[in-house]
C-alpha positions in Angstrom: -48.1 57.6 27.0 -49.6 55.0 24.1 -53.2 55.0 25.3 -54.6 51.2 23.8 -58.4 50.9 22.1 -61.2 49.9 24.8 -62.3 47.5 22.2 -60.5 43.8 22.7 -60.0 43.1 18.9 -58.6 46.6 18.2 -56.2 45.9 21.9 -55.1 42.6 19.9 -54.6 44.2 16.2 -52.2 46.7 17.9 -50.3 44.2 19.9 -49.7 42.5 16.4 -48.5 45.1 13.9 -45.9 46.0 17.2 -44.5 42.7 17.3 -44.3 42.2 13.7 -42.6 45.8 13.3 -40.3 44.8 16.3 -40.1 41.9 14.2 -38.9 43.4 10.8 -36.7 45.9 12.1 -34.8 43.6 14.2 -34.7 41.4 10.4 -33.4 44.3 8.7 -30.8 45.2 11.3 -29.7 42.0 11.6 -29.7 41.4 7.4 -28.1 44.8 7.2 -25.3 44.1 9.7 -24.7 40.4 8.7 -24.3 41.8 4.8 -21.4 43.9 5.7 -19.8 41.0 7.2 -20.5 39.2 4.0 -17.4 41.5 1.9 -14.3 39.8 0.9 -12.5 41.9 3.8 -14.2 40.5 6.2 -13.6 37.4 5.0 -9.7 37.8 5.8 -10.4 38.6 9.6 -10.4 35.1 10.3 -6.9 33.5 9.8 -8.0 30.2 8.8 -9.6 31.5 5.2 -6.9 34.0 4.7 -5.3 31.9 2.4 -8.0 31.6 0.1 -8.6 35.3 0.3 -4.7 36.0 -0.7 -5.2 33.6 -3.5 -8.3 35.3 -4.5 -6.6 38.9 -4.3 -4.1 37.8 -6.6 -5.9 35.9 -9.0 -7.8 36.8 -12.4 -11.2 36.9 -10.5 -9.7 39.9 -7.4 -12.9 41.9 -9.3 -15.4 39.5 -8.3 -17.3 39.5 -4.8 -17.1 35.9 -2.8 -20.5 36.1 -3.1 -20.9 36.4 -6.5 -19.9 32.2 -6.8 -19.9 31.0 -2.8 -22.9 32.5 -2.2 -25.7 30.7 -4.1 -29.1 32.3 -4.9 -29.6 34.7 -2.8 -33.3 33.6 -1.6 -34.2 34.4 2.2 -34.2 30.7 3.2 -30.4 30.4 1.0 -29.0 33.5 2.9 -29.7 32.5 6.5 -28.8 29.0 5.8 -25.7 30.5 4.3 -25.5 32.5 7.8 -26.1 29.5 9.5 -22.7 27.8 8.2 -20.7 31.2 9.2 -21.6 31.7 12.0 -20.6 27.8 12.9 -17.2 28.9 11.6 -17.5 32.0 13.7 -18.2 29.3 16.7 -15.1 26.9 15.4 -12.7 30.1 15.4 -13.8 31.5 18.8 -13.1 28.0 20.2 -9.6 27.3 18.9 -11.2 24.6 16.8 -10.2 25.6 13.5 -8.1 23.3 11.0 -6.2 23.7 7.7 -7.2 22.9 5.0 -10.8 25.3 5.3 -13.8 23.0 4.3 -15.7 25.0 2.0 -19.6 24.6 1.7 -21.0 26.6 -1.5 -18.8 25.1 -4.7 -19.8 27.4 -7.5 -22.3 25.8 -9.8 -22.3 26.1 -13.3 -24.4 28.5 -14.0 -22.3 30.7 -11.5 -20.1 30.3 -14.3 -22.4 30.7 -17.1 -23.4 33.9 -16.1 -19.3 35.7 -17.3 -18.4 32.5 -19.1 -19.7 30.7 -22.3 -20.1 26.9 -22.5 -19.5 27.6 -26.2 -15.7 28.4 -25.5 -12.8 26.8 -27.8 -9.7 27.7 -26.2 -8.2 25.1 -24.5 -4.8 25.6 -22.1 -2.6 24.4 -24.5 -2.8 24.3 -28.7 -3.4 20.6 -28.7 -5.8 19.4 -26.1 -9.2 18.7 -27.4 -11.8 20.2 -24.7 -15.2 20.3 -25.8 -17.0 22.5 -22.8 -20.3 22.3 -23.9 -20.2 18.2 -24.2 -18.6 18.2 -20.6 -20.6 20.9 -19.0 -24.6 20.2 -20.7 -24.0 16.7 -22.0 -22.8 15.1 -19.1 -23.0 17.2 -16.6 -19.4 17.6 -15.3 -19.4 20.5 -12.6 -16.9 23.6 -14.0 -15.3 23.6 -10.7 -14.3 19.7 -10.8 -12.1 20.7 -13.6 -11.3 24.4 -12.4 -10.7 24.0 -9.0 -7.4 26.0 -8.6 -8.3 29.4 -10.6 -9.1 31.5 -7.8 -7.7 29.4 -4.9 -4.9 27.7 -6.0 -5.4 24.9 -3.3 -4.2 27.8 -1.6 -5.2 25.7 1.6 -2.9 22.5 1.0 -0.2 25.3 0.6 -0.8 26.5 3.9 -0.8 23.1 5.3 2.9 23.1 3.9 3.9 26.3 4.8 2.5 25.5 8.6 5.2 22.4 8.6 8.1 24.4 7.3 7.8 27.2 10.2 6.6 24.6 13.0 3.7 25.7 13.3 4.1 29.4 13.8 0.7 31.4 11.7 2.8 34.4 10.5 5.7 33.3 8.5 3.6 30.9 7.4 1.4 33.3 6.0 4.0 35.1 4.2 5.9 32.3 3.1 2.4 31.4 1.5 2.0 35.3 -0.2 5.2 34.6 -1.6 4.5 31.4 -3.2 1.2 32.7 -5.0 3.0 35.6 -6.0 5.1 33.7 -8.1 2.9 31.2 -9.4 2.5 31.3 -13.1 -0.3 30.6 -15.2 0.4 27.1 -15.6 -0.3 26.2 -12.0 -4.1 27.5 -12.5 -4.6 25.6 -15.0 -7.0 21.9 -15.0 -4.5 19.1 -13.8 -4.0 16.2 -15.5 -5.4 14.5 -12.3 -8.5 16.2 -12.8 -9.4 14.6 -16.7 -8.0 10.8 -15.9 -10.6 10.8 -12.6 -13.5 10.4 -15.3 -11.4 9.3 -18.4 -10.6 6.1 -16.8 -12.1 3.9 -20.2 -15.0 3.3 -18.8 -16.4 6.5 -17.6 -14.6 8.1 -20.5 -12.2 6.9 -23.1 -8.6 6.8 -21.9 -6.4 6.9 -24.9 -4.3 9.6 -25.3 -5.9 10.8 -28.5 -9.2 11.2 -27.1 -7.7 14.7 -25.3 -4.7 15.0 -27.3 -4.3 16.0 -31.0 -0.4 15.3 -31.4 0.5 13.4 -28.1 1.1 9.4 -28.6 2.7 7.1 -26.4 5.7 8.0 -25.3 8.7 5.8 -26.9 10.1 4.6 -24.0 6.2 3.0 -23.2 6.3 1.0 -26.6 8.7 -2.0 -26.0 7.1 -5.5 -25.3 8.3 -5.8 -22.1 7.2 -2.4 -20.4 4.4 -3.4 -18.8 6.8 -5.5 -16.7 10.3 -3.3 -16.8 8.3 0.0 -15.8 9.1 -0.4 -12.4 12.7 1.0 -12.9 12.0 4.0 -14.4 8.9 4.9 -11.9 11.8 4.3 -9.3 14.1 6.9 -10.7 11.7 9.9 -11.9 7.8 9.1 -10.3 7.3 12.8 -11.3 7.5 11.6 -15.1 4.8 8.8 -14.7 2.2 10.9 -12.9 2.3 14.0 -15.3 0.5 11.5 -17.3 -0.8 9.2 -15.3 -2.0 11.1 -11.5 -5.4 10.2 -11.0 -6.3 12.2 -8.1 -5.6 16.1 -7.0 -3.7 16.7 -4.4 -1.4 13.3 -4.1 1.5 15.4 -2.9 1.0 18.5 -1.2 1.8 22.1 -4.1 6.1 22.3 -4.3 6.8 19.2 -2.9 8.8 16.7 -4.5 6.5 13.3 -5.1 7.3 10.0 -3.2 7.7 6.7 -4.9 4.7 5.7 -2.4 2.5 8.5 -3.1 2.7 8.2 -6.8 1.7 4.5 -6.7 -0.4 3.9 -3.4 -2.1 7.5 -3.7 -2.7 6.4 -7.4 -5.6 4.5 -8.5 -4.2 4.4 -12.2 -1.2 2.2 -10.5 -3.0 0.5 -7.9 -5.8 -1.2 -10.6 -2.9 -3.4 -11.4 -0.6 -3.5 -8.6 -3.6 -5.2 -6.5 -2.6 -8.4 -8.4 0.7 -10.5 -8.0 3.6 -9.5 -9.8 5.1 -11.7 -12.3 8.0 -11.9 -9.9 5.5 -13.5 -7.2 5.7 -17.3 -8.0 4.9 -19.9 -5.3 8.1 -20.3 -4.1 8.5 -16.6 -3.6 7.8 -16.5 -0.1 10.7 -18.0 0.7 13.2 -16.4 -2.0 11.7 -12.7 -1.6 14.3 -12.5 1.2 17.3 -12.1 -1.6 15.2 -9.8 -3.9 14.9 -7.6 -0.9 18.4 -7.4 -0.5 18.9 -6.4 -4.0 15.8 -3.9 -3.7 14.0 -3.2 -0.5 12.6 0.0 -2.2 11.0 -1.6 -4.9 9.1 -3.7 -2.1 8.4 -1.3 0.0 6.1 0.3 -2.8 3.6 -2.1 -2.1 4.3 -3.3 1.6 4.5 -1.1 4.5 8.2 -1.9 6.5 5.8 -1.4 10.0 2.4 -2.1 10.5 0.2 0.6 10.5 -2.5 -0.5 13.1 -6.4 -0.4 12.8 -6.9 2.9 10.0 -3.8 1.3 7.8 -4.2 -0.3 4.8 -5.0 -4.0 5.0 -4.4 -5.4 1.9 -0.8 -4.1 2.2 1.4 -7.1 4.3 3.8 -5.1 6.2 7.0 -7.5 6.8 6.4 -7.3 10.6 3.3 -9.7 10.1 5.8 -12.3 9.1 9.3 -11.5 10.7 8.5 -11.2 14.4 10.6 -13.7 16.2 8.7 -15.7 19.0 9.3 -15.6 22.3 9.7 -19.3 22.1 12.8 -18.6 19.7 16.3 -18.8 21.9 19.2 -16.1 20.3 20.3 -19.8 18.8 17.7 -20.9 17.2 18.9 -21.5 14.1 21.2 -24.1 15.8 18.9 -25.7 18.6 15.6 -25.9 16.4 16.5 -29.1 15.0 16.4 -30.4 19.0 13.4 -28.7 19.9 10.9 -29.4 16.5 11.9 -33.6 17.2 10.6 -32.8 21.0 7.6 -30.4 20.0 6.8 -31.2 16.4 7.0 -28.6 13.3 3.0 -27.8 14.0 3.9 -24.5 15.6 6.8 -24.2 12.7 4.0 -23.8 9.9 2.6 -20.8 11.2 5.6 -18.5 9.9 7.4 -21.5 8.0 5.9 -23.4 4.5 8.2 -27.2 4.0 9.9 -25.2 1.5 11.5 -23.3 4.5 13.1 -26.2 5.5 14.1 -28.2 2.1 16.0 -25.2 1.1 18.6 -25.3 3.6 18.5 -29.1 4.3 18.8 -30.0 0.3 21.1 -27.4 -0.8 24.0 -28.3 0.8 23.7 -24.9 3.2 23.4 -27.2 6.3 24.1 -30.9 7.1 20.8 -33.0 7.3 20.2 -33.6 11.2 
């Protein structure tokens, strides 16, 4: 039996150092146990970072603990905030809550990568990009992993994401169909995207002509005719994959191994979008009434920029969907067309100017396409 001191301030000094030891060992337990749950392999338990850890296992960092570049300094207050954010993703996984792609929370910083790599580094992915590290890295500043995001990872993710949609939904296959994929991926698809330079060398951030990354590419021959700011719109239509080699601003416009739409290229694009947010050419005043015949030549071409359906409250709103315009009123009989002359002499053409400009009616009524009423 623990016999306690008589005297009040020894009672108290005893009841201390117990609490704190109770204290400690419970901290050291509890550090101990939360460590081991720290390894890579525990990382895979939970399905939803799996693909990351796959990635990882294949890639030129397998050697290198998560830790090592997720897991910051590894202060006391870092570690349990660290803790903190795992054990919310514990929380999210118990729950069902879980979505793809997995949010990560510590991005490697870049003296993680100092500490194996060397800002003083020459080689570049290719013979003839110019890519000074140490101007990008200590000069301005530009975080390693904004350039070097797939090395480990592969937007291994994203891939999932894809892989989910070609089983319907089904985890498994999905997960192999994904091991196979990053099995075969070559060195190429680790490398920087061209996405990843044109988000800062937009000419103003950074320059934007060719030569200031590239020591033999110019501008492509088929760029250098007069005309090609206006005639592009052919060639974008046949082969968007060409344009945005060059020219994708932003990562992950289309999902790894998909082919690229026409609509992702351009809307998902800010490099397009800087100058498709004007008018075309095309667009003259009395477009809004000949655009019907352009249309029927090229409906794809319009549908680049306008949506065929609206796309409610989250859509884009600068994009006029054709259903703003061509919804026929309830007020319009099956016979309009025939009847309207009857109805605007008893009602006036007020209500007709909503949809209609005077063009809209000069057009048929001086053309010869109808008789005059």
């Amino acid at each position: 039996m623990l016999h306690l001191p008589a005297n009040p301030w020894l009672r108290r000094l005893v009841y201390t150092a117990t609490a704190c030891a109770i204290i400690a060992g419970v901290y050291s337990l509890s550090d101990y146990v939360l460590s081991n749950k720290e390894s890579p392999g525990y990382c895979a338990t939970c399905h939803e970072i799996r693909p990351q850890y796959t990635a990882w296992k294949l890639s030129s960092h397998s050697q290198i603990n998560c830790l090592t570049c997720h897991g910051g300094d590894n202060s006391t207050l870092n570690r349990w905030a660290r803790r903190r954010i795992e054990a919310r993703n514990k929380l999210i996984h118990l729950l069902g809550k879980q979505q793809y792609p997995f949010q990560k929370n510590f991005v490697p910083s870049n003296e993680t990568c100092g500490g194996c790599h060397s800002v003083n580094r020459e080689i570049t992915p290719s013979g003839d990009l110019i890519i000074p590290h140490r101007e990008h890295t200590t000069v301005t500043g530009t975080p390693c992993a904004a350039c070097h995001v797939d090395v480990v990872h592969a937007r291994a993710g994203h891939r999932m994401t894809a892989a989910l949609q070609k089983t319907g939904g089904k985890s498994d296959p999905a997960f192999a169909l994904l091991e196979k994929e990053l099995q075969d991926l070559g060195p190429k698809e680790h490398r920087p995207l061209m996405g990843a330079c044109m988000g800062c060398h937009d000419g103003r951030k950074a320059p934007s002509a060719c030569a200031a990354c590239h020591k033999e590419l110019d501008i492509p021959e088929d760029h250098k005719p007069a005309d090609w700011a206006y005639n592009h719109g052919g060639g974008a239509r046949r082969d968007i994959q060409y344009c945005v080699y060059c020219h994708a601003v932003l990562l992950d416009v289309a999902r790894p191994g998909e082919p690229l739409t026409l609509m992702q290229g351009v809307r998902g694009n800010p490099f397009c979008v800087e100058c498709h947010i004007q008018l075309p050419v095309t667009h003259t005043p009395d477009f809004k009434l000949k655009h019907k015949f352009r249309a029927d030549q090229n409906l794809e071409g319009c549908l680049v920029c306008h949506d065929a359906k609206a796309k409610g409250p989250a859509g884009r709103q600068e994009i006029i969907t054709c259903g703003e315009c061509h919804r026929t009123p309830e007020t319009h009989p099956e016979n309009y067309r025939k009847q309207h002359p009857k109805i605007v002499a008893q009602k006036g053409a007020t209500g007709c100017f909503k949809c209609h400009d005077t063009t809209s009616c000069s057009y048929c009524h001086t053309q010869g396409l109808v008789g005059l009423p």
